[in-house]
PDB file of N, CA, C and O in Angstrom, chain B, residues numbered from 101:
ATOM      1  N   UNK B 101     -13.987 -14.715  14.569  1.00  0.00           N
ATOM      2  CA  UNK B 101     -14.364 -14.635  13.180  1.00  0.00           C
ATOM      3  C   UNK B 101     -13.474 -13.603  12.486  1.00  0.00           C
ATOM      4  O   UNK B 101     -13.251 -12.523  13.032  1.00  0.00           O
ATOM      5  N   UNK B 102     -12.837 -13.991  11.005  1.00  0.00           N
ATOM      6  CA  UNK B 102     -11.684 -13.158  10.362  1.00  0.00           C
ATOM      7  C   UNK B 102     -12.686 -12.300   9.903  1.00  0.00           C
ATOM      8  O   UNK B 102     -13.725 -12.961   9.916  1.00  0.00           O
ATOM      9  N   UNK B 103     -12.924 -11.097   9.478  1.00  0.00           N
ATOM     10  CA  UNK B 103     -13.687 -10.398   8.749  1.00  0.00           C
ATOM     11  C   UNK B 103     -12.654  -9.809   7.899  1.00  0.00           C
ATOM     12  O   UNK B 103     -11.520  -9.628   8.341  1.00  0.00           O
ATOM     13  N   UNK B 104     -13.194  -9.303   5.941  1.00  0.00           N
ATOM     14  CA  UNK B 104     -12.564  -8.692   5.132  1.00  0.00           C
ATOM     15  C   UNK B 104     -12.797  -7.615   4.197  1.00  0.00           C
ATOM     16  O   UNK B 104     -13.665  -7.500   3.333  1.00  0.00           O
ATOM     17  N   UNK B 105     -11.706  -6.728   4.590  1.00  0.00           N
ATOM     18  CA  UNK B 105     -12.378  -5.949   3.717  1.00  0.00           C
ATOM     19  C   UNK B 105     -11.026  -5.549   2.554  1.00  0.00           C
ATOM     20  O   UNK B 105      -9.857  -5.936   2.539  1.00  0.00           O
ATOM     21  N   UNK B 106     -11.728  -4.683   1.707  1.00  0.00           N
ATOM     22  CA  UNK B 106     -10.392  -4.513   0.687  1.00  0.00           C
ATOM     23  C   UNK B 106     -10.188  -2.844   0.810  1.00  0.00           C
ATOM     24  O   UNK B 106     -10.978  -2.126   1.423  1.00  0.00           O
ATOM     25  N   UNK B 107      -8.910  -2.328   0.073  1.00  0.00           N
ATOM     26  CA  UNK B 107      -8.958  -1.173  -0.827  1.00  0.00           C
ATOM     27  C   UNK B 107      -7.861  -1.082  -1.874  1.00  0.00           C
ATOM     28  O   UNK B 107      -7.076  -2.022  -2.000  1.00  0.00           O
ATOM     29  N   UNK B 108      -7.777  -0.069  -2.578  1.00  0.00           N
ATOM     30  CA  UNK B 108      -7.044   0.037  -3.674  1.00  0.00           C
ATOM     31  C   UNK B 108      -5.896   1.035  -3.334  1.00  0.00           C
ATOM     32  O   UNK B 108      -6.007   2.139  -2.801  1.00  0.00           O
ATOM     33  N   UNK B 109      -4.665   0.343  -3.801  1.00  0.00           N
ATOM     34  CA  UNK B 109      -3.430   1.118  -3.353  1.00  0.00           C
ATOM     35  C   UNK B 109      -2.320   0.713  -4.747  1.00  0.00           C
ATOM     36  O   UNK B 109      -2.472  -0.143  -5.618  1.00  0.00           O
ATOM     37  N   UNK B 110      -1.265   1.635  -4.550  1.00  0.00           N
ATOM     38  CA  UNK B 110      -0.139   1.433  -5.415  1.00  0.00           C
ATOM     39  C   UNK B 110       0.415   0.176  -4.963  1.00  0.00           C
ATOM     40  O   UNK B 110       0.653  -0.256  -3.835  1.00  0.00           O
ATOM     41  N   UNK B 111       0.629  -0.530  -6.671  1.00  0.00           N
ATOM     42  CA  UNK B 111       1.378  -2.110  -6.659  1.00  0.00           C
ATOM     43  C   UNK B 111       2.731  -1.818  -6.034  1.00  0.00           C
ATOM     44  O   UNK B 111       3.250  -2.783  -5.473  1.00  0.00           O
ATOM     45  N   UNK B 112       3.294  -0.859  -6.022  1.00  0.00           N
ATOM     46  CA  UNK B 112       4.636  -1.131  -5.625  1.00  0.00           C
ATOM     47  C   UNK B 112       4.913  -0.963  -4.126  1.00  0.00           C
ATOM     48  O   UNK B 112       6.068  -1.111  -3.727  1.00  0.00           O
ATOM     49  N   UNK B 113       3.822  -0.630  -3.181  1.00  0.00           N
ATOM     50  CA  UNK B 113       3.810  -0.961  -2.059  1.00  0.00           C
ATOM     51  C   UNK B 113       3.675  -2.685  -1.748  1.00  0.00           C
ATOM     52  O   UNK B 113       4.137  -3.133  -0.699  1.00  0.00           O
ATOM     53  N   UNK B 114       3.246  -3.264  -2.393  1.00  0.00           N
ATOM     54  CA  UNK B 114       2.758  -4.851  -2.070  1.00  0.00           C
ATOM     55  C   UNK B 114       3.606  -5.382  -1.337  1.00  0.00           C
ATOM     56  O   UNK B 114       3.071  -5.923  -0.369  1.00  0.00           O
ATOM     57  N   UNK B 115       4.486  -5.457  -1.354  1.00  0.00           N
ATOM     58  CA  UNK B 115       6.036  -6.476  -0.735  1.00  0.00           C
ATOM     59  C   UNK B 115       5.862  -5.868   0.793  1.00  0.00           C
ATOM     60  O   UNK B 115       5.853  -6.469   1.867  1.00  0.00           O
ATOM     61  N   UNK B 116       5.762  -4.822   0.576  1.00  0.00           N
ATOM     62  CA  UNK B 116       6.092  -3.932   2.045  1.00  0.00           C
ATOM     63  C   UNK B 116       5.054  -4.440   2.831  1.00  0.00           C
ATOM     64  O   UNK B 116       5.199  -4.841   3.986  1.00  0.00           O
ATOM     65  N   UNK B 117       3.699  -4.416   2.018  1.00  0.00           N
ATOM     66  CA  UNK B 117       2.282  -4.110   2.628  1.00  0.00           C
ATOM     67  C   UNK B 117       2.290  -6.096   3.408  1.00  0.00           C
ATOM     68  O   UNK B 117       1.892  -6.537   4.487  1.00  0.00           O
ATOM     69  N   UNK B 118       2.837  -6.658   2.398  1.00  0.00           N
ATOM     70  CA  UNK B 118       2.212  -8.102   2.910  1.00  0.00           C
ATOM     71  C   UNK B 118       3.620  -8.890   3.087  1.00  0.00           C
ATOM     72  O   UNK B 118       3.547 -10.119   3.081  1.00  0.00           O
ATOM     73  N   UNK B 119       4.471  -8.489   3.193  1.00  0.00           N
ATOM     74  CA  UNK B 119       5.405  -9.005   3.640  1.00  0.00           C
ATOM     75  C   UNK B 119       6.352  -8.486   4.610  1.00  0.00           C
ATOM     76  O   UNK B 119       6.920  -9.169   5.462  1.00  0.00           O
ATOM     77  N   UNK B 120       6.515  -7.005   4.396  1.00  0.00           N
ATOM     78  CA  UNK B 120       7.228  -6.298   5.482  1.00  0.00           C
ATOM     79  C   UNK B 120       8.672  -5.741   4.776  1.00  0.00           C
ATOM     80  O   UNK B 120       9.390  -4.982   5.428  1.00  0.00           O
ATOM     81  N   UNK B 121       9.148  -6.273   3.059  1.00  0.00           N
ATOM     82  CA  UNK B 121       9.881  -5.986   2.838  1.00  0.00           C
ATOM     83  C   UNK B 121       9.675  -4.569   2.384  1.00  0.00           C
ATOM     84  O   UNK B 121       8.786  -4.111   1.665  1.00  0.00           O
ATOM     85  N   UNK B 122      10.673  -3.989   2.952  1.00  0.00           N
ATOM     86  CA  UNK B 122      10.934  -2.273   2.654  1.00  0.00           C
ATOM     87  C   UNK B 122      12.152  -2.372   1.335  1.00  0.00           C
ATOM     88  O   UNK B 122      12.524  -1.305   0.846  1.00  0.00           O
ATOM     89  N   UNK B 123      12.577  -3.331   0.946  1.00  0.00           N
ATOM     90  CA  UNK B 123      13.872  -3.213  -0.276  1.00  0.00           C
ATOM     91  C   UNK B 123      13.520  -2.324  -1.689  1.00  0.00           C
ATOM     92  O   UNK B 123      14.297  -1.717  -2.426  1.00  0.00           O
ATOM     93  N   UNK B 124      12.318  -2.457  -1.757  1.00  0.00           N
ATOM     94  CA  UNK B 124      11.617  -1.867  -2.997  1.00  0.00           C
ATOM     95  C   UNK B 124      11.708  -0.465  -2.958  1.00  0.00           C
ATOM     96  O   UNK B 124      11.776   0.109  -4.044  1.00  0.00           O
ATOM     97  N   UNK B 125      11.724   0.220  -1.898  1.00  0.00           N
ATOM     98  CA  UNK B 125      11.860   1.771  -1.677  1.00  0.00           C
ATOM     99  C   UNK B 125      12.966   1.907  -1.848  1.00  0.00           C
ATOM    100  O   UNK B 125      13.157   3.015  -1.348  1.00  0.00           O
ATOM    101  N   UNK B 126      14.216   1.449  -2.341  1.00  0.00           N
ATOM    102  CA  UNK B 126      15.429   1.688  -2.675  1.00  0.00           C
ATOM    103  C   UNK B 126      15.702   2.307  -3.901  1.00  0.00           C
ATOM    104  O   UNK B 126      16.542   3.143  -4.234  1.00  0.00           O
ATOM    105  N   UNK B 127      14.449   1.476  -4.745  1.00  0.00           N
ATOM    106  CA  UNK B 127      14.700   1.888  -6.393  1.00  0.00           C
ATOM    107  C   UNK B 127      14.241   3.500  -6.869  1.00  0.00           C
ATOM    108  O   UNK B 127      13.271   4.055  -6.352  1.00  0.00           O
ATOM    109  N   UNK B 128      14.972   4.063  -7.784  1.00  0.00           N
ATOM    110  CA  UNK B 128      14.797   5.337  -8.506  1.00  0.00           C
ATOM    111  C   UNK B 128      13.504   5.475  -9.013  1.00  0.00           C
ATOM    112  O   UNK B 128      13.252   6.582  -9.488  1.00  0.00           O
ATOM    113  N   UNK B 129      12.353   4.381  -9.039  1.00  0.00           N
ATOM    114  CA  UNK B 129      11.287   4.647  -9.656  1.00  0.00           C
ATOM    115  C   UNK B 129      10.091   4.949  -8.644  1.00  0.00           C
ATOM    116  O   UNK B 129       8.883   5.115  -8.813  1.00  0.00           O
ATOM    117  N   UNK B 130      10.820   4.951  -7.659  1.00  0.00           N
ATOM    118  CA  UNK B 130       9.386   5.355  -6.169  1.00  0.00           C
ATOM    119  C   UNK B 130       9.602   6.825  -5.959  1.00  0.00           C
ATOM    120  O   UNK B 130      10.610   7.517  -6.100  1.00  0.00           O
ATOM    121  N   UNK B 131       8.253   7.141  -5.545  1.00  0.00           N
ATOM    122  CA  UNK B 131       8.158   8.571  -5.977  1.00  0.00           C
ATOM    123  C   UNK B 131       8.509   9.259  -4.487  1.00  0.00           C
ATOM    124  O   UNK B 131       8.076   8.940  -3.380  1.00  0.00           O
ATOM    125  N   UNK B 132       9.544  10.423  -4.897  1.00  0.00           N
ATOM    126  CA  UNK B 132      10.199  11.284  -3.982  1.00  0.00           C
ATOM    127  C   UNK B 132      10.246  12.957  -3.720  1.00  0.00           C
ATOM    128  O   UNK B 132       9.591  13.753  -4.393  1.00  0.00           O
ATOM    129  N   UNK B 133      10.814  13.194  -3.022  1.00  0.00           N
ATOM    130  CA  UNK B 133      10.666  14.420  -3.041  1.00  0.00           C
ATOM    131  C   UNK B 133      11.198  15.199  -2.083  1.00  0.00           C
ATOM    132  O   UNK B 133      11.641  14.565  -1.125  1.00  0.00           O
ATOM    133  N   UNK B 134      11.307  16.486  -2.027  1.00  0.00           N
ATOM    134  CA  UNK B 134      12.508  17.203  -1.524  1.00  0.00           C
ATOM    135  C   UNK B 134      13.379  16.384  -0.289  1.00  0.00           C
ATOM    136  O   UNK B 134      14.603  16.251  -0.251  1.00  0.00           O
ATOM    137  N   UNK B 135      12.456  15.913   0.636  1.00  0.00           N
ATOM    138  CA  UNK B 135      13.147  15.456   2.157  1.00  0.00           C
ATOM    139  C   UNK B 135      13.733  14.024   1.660  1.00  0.00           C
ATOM    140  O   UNK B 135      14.638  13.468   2.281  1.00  0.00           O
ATOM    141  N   UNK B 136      13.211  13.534   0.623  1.00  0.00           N
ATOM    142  CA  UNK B 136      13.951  12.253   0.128  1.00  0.00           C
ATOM    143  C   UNK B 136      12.871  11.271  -0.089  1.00  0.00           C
ATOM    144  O   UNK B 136      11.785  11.844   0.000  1.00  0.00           O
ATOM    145  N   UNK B 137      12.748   9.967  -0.347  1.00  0.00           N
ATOM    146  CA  UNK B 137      12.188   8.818  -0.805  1.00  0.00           C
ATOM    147  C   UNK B 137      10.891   8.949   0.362  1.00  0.00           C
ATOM    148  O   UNK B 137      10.917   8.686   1.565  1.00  0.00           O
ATOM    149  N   UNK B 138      10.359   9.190  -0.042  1.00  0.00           N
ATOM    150  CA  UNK B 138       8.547   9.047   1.030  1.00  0.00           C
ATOM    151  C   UNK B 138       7.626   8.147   0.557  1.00  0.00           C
ATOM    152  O   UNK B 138       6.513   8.357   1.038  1.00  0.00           O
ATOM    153  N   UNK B 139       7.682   7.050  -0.351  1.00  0.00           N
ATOM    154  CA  UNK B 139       7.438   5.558  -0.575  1.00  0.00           C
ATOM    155  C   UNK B 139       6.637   5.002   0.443  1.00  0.00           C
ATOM    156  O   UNK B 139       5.423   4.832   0.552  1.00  0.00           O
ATOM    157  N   UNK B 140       7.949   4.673   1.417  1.00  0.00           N
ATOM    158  CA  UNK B 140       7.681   3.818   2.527  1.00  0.00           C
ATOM    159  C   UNK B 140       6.971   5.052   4.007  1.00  0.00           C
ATOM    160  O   UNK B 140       6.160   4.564   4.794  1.00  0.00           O
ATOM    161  N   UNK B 141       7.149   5.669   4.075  1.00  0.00           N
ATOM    162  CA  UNK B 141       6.742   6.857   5.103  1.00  0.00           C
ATOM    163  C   UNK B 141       5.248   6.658   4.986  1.00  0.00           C
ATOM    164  O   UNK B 141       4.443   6.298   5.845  1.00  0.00           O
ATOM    165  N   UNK B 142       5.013   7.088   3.284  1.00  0.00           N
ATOM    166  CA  UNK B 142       3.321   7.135   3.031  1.00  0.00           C
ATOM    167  C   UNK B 142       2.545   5.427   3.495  1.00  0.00           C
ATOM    168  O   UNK B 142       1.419   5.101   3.873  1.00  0.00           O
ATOM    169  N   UNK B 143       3.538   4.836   3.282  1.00  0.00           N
ATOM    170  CA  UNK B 143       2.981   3.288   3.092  1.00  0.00           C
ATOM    171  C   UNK B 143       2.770   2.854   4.901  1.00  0.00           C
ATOM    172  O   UNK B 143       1.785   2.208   5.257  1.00  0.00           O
ATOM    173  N   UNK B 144       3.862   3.327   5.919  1.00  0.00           N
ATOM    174  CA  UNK B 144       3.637   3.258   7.069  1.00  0.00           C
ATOM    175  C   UNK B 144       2.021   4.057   7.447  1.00  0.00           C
ATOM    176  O   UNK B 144       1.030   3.409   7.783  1.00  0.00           O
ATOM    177  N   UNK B 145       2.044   5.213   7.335  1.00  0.00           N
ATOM    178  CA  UNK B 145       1.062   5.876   7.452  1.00  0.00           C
ATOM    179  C   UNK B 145      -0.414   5.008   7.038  1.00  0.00           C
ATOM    180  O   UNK B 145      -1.460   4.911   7.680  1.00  0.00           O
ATOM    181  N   UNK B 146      -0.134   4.594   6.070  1.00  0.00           N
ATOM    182  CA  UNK B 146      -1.564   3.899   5.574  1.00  0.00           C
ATOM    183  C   UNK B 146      -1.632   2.494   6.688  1.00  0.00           C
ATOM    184  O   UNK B 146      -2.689   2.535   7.317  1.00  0.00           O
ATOM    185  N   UNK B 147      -1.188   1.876   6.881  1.00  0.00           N
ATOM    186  CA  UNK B 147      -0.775   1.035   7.992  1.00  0.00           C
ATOM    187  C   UNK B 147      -1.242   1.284   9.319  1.00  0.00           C
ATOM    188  O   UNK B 147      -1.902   0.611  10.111  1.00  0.00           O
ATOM    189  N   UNK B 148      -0.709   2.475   9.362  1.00  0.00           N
ATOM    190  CA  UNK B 148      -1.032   3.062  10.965  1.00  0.00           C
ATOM    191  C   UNK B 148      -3.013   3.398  10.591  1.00  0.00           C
ATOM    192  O   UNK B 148      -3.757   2.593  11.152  1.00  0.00           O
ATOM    193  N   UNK B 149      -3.522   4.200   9.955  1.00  0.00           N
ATOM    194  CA  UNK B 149      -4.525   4.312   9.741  1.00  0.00           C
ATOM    195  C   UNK B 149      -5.646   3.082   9.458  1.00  0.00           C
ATOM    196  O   UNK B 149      -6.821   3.320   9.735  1.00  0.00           O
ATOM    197  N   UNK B 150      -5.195   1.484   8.785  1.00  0.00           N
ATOM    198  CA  UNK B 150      -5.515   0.625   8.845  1.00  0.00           C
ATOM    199  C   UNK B 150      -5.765   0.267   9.933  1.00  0.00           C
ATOM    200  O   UNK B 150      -6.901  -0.199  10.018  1.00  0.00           O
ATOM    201  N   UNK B 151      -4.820   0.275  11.458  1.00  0.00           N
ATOM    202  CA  UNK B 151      -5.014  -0.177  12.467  1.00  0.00           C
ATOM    203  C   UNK B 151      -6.080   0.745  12.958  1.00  0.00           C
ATOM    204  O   UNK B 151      -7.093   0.222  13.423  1.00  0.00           O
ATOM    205  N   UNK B 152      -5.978   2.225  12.914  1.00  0.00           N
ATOM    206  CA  UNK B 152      -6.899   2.757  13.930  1.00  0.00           C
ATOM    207  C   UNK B 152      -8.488   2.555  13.324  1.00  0.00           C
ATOM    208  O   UNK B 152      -9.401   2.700  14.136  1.00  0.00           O
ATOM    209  N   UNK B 153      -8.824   2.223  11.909  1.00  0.00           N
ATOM    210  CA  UNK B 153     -10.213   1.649  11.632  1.00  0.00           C
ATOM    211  C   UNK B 153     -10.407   0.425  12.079  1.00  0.00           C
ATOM    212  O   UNK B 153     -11.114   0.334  13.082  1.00  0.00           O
ATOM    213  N   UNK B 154      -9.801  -0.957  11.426  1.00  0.00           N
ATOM    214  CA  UNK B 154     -10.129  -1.944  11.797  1.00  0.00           C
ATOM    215  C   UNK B 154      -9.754  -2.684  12.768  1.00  0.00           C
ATOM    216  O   UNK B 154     -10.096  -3.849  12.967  1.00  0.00           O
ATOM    217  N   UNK B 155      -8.636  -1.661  13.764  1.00  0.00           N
ATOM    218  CA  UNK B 155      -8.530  -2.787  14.791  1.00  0.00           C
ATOM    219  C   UNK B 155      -7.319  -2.918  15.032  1.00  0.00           C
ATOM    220  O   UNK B 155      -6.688  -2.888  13.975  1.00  0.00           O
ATOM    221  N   UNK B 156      -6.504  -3.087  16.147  1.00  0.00           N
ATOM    222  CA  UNK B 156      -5.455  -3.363  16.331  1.00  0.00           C
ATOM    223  C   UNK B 156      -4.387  -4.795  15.944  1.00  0.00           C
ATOM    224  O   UNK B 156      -3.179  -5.005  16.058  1.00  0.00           O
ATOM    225  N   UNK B 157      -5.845  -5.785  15.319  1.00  0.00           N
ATOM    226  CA  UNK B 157      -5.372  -6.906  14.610  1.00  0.00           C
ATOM    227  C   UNK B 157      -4.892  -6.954  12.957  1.00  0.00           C
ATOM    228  O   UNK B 157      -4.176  -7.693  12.280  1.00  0.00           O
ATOM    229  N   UNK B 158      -5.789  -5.614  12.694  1.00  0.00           N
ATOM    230  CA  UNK B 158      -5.374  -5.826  11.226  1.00  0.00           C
ATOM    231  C   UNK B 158      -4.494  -5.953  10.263  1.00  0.00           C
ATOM    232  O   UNK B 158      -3.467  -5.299  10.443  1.00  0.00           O
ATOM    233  N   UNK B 159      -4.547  -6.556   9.331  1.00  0.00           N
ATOM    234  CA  UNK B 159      -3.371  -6.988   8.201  1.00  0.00           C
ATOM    235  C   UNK B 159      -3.897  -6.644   7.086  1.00  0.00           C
ATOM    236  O   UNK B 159      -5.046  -6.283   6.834  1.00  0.00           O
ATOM    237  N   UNK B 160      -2.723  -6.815   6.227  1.00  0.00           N
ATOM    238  CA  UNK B 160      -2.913  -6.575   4.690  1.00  0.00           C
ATOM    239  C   UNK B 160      -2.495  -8.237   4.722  1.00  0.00           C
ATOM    240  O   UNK B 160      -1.785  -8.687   5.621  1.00  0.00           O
ATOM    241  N   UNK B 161      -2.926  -8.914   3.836  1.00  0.00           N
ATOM    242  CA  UNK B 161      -2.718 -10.250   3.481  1.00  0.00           C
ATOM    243  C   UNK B 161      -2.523 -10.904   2.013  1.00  0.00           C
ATOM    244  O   UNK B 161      -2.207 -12.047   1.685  1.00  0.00           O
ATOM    245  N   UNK B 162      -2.802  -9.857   1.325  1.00  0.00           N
ATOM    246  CA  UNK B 162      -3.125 -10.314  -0.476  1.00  0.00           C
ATOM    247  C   UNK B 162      -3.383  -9.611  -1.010  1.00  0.00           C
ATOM    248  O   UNK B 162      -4.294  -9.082  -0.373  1.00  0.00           O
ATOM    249  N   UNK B 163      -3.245  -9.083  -1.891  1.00  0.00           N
ATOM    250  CA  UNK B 163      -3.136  -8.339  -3.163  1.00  0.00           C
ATOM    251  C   UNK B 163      -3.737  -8.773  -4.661  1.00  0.00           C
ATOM    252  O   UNK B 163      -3.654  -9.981  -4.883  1.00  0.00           O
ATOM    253  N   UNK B 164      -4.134  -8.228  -5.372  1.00  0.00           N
ATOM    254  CA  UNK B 164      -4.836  -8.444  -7.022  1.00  0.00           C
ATOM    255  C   UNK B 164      -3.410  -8.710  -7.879  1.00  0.00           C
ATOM    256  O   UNK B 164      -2.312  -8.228  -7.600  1.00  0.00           O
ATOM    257  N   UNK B 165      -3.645  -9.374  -8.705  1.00  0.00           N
ATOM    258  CA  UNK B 165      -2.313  -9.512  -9.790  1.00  0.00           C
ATOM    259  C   UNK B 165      -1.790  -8.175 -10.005  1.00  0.00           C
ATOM    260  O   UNK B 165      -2.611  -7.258  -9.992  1.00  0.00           O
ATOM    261  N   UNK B 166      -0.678  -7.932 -10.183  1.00  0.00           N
ATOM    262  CA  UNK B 166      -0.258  -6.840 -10.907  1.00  0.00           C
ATOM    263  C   UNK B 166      -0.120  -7.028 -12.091  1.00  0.00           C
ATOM    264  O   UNK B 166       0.600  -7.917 -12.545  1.00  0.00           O
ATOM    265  N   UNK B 167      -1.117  -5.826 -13.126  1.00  0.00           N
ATOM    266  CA  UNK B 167      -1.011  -5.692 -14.185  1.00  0.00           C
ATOM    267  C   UNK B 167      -0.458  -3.993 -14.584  1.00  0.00           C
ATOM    268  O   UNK B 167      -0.620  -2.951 -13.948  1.00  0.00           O
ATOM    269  N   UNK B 168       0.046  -4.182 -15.534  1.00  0.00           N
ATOM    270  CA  UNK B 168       0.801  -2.816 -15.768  1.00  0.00           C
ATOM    271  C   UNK B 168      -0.660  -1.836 -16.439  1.00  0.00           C
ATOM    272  O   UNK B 168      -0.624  -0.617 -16.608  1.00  0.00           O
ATOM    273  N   UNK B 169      -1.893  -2.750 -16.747  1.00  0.00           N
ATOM    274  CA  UNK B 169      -2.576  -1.506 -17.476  1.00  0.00           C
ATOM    275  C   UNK B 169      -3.467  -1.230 -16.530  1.00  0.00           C
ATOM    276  O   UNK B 169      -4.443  -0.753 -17.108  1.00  0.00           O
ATOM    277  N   UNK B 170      -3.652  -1.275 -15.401  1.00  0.00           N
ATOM    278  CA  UNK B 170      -4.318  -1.060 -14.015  1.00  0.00           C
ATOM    279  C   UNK B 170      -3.775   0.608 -13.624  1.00  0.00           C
ATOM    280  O   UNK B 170      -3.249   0.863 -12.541  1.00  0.00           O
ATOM    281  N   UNK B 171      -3.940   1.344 -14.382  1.00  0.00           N
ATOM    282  CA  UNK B 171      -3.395   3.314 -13.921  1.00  0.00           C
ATOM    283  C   UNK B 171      -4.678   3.460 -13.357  1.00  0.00           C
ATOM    284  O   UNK B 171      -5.728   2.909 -13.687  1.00  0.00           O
ATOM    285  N   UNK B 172      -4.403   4.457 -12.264  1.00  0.00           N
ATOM    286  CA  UNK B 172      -5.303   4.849 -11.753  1.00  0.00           C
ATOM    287  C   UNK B 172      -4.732   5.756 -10.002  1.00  0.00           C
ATOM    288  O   UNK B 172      -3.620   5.812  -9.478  1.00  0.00           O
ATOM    289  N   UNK B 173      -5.790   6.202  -9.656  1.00  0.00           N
ATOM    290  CA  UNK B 173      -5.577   6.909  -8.105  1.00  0.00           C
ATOM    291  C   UNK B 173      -6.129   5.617  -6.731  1.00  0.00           C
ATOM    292  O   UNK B 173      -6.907   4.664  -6.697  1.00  0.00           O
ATOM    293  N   UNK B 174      -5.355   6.184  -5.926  1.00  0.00           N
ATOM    294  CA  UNK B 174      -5.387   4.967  -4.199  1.00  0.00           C
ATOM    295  C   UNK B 174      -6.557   5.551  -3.680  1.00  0.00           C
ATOM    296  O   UNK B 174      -6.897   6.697  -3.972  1.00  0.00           O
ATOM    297  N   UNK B 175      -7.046   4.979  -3.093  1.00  0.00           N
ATOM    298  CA  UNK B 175      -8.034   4.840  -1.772  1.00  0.00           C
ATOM    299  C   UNK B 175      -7.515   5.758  -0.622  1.00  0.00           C
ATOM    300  O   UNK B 175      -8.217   5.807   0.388  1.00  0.00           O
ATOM    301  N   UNK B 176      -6.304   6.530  -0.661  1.00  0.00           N
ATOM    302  CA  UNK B 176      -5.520   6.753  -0.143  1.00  0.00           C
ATOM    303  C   UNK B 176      -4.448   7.462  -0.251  1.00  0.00           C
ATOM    304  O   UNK B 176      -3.772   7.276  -1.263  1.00  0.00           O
ATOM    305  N   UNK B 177      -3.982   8.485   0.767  1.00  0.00           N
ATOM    306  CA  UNK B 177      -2.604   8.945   0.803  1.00  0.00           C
ATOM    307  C   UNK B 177      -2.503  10.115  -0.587  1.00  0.00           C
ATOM    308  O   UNK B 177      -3.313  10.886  -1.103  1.00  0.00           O
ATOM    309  N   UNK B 178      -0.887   9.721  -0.874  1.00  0.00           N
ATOM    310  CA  UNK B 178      -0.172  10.177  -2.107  1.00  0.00           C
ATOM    311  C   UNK B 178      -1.141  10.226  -3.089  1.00  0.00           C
ATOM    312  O   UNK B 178      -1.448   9.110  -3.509  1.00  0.00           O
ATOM    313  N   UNK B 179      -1.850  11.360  -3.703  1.00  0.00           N
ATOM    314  CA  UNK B 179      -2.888  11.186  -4.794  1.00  0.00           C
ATOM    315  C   UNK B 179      -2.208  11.083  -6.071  1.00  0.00           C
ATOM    316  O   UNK B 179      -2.829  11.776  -6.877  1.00  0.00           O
ATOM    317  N   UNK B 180      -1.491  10.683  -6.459  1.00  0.00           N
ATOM    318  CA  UNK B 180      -0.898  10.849  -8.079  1.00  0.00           C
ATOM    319  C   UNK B 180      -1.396   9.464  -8.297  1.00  0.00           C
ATOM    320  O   UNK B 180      -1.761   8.580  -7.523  1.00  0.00           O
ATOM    321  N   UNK B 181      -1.259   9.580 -10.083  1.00  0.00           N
ATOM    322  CA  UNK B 181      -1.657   8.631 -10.656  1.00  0.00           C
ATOM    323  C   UNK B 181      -0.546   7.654 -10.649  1.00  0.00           C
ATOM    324  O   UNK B 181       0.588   8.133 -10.665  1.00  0.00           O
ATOM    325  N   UNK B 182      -0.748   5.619 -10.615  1.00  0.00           N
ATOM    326  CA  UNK B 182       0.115   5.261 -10.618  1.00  0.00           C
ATOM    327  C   UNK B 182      -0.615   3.761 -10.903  1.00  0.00           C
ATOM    328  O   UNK B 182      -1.775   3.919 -11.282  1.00  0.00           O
ATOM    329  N   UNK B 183      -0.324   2.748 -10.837  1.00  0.00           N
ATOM    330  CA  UNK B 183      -0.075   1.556 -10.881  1.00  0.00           C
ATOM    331  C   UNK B 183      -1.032   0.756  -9.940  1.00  0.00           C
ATOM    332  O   UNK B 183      -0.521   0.399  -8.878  1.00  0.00           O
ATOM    333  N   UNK B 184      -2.245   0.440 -10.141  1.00  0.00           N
ATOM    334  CA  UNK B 184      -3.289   0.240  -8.780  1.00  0.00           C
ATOM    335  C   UNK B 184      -3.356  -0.964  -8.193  1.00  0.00           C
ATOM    336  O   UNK B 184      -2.724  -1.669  -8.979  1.00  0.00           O
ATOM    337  N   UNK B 185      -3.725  -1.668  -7.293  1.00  0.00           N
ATOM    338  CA  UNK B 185      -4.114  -3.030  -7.276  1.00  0.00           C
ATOM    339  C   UNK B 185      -5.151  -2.950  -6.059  1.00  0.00           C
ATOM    340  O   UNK B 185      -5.769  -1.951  -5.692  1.00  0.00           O
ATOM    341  N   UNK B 186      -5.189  -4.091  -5.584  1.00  0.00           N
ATOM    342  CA  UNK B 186      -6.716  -3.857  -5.058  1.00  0.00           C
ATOM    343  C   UNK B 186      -6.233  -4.915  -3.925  1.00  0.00           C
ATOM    344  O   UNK B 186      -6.087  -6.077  -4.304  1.00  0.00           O
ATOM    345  N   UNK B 187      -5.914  -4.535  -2.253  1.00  0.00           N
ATOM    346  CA  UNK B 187      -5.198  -5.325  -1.140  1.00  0.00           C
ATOM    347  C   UNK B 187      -6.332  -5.652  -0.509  1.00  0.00           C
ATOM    348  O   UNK B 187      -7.328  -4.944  -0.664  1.00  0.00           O
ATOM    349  N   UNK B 188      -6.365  -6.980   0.450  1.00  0.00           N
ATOM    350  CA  UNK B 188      -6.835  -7.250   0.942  1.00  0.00           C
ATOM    351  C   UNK B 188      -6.366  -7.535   2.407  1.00  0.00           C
ATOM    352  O   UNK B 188      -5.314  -8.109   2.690  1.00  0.00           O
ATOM    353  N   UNK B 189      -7.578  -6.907   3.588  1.00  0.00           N
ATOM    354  CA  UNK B 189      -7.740  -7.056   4.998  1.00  0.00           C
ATOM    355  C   UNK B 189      -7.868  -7.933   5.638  1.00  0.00           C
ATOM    356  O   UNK B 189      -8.928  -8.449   5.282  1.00  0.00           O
ATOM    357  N   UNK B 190      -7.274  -8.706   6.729  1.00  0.00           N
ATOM    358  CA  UNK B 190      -8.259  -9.648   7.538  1.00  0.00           C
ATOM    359  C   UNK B 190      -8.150  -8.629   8.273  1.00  0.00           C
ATOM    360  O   UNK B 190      -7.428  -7.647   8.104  1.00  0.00           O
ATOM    361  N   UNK B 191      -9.264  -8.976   9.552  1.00  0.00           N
ATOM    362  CA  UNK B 191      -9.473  -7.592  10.586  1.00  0.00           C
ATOM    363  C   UNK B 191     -10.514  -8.785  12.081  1.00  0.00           C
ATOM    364  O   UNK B 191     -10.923  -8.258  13.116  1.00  0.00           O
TER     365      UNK B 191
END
């Protein structure tokens, strides 16, 4: 049985989160800082923590539309304000 659950994370992880593409952490608009681009670092991390709750099966699979007037804080991680959407688990 798939079981699902959701949470709320930055849209500009999505590609990474449900597809695996990392290309998006390339651009000047992902948020960085002294050691360099930590985008994708934070986004692994949330990943790794996904697995140790739900399971060594779990996925991100889908995501909420991205809308640009969706500001707000993640479920998670990096606390700044940013761009929200709302991912979804199978587990």
């Amino acid at each position: 049985m798939i079981r699902i659950a959701t949470f709320k994370g930055y849209s500009y992880d999505a590609s990474y989160y449900i597809n695996g593409d990392a290309t998006g952490y390339e651009y000047s608009n992902t948020p960085t800082n002294k050691q360099g681009d930590m985008a994708q670092a934070n986004a692994d991390l949330v990943c790794t923590k996904l697995k140790e709750v739900y399971g060594k099966n779990a996925c991100i699979v889908g995501c909420s539309d991205i809308e640009s007037d969706n500001f707000g804080f993640p479920d998670y991680g990096m606390q700044l304000l940013g761009n929200i959407v709302e991912y979804t688990i199978h587990y």
